[in-house]
N, C-alpha and C positions, 0 to 999 in steps of 0.2 A: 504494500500500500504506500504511494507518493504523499505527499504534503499535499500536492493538490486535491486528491482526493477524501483525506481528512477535513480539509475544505469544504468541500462542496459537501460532503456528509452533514458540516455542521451545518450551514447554512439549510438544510434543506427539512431539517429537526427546529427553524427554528429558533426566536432566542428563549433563552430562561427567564424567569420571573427576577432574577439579581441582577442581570442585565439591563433589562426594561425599567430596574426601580433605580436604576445608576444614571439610565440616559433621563429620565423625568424628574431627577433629584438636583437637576442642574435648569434653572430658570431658563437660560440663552437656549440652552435646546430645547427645552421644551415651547418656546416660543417659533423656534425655527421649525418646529413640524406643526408646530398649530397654522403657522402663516404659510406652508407648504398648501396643508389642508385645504387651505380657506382660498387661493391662488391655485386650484387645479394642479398644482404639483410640482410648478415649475418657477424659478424666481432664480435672479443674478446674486449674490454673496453682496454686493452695493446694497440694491432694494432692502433686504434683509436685515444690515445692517442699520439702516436707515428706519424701515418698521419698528426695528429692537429698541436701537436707540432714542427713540422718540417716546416706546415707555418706558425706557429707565430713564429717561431725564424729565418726562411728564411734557414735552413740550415737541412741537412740531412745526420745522425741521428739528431733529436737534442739534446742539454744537456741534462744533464739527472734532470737538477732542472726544465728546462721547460714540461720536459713529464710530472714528476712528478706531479708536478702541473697542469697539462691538469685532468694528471689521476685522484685526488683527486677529483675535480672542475665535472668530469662529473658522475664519484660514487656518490659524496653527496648533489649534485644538477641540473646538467642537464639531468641524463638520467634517476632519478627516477620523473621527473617532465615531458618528454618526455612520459613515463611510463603511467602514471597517466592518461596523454589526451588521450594513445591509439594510439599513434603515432608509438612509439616503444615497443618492449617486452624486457623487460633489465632482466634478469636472474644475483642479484646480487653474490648468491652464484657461479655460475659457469663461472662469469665475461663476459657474451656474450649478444648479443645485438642484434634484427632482429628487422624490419619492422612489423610493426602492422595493422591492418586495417582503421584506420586512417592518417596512412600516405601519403592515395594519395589524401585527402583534402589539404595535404601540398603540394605535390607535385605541384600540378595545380598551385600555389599560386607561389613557386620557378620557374618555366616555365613560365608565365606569367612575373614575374617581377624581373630578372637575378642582377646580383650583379654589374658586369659588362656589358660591351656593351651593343648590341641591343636586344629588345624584341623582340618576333617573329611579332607582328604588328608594329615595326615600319620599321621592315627586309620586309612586305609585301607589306605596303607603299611604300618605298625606290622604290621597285620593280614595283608596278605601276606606280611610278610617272617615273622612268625609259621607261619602257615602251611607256607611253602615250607623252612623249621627244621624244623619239625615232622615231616613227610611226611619227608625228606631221612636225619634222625634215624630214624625207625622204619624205612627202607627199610635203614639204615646196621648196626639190632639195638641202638639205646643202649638199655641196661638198662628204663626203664619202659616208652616209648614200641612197644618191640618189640610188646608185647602187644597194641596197639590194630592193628587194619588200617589199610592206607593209605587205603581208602576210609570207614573209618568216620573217621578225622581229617580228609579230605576234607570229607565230607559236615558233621563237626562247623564246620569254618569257612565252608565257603557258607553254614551256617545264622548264623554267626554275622555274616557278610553279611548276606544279607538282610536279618536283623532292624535291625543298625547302619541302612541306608539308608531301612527303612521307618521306624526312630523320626526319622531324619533329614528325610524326606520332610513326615512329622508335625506336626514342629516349624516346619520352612520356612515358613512364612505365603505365602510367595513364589514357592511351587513349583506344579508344575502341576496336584495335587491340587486344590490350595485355590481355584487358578482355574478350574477346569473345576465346581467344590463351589458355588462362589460367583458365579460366571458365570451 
């Protein structure tokens, strides 16, 4: 067995869960796949910079010592290390930067556990436990609620299911949508 094909063994199992919590435990990249995401996949090492810097300095353009620095910091360490797991394809001669086929192991990983607010299961939660109040309360006579049917508040929150999952499904780059879309 070659080097190379210990390679491509790995690569094809995959990254591990230590990997994925290494490349997301670092702000700059994980900005650089989220603006990958959001940009179709494709973006110059400039733009990116320029994206980054603009929220670590909160202002836009930003100075040009913070881009600078953004730009440096993912040339000579985030995006050839990005590179390296298959996450992204970083082209450093021609300064550009796309999604790799490793990337939607991250992906799942940023969906699942957001930087801010709610995850989508605690958004689903929320929503049952809404729900199961709801129905509980009108079966119970509270003052407004009495008026509605149980099955017309029923029906109101499966829809409002559905719809949650399908913008969810949507959004996911990673879901089976998009694979069976782009398959």
């Amino acid at each position: 067995m070659t080097e190379g094909d210990v390679v491509s063994d790995a690569e094809s199992d995959g990254l591990d869960a230590s990997e994925i919590h290494d490349v997301l435990r670092n702000d700059r990249r994980r900005l650089v796949l989220e603006r990958l995401r959001s940009a179709d996949g494709t973006e110059t090492v400039s733009d990116l910079s320029e994206h980054i810097g603009g929220i670590e300095a909160d202002e836009s353009p930003p100075p040009r010592n913070v881009r600078q620095s953004v730009y440096v910091s993912l040339h000579q360490t985030h995006l050839p290390k990005l590179d390296e797991l298959g996450i992204v394809e970083y082209d450093p001669d021609g300064k550009t930067v796309s999604l790799d086929d490793n990337a939607d192991d991250v992906a799942v990983y940023m969906e699942v556990v957001p930087r801010y607010g709610l995850s989508w299961a605690e958004y689903y939660l929320g929503l049952g436990i809404l729900g199961t109040l709801s129905l509980t309360a009108s079966l119970l006579g509270v003052p407004v609620l009495r008026l509605a049917a149980p099955s017309t508040i029923g029906l109101f929150i499966s829809a409002l299911l559905v719809a949650s999952a399908t913008y969810q499904l949507l959004k996911q780059r990673s879901s089976l949508v998009h694979r069976l879309r782009d398959g």
